[in-house]
N, C-alpha and C positions, 0 to 999 in steps of 0.2 A: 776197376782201378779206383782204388781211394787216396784221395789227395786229403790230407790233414791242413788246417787251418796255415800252419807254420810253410809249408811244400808250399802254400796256395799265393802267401804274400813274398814267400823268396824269391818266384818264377814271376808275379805280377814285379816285385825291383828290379829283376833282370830285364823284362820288356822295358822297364821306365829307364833305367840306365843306355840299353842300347839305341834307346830313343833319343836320348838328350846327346848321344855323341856327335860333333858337328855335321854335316853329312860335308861332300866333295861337292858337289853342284848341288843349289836348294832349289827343288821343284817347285814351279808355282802354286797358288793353293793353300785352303786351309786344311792343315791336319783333324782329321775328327777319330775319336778313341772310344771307341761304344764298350761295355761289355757285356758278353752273350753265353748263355748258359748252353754248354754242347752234351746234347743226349748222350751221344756214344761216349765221350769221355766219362761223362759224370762230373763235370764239376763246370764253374764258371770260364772264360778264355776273352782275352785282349783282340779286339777288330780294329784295325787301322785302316785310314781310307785317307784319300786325297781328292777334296772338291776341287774344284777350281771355279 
């Protein structure tokens, strides 16, 4: 599967958009956002984690 530059940064807005929407209860914790290159895709992808 080939992702083109443009695919790559509309689906990285869409994570940032559905991120910044308020949540209903805010879990403790700090949000960490790595990103991590996945073999089987091919292409880079958003990790979201909650430390606390």
């Amino acid at each position: 599967m080939k992702v083109s530059r443009r695919g790559f940064l509309v689906s990285s807005g869409a994570a940032v958009a559905l991120r910044a929407v308020p949540q209903v209860a805010k879990p403790g914790g700090r949000r960490i956002l790595t990103l991590v290159y996945d073999k089987g895709l091919g292409m880079m992808r958003a990790v979201e984690r909650v430390v606390r």
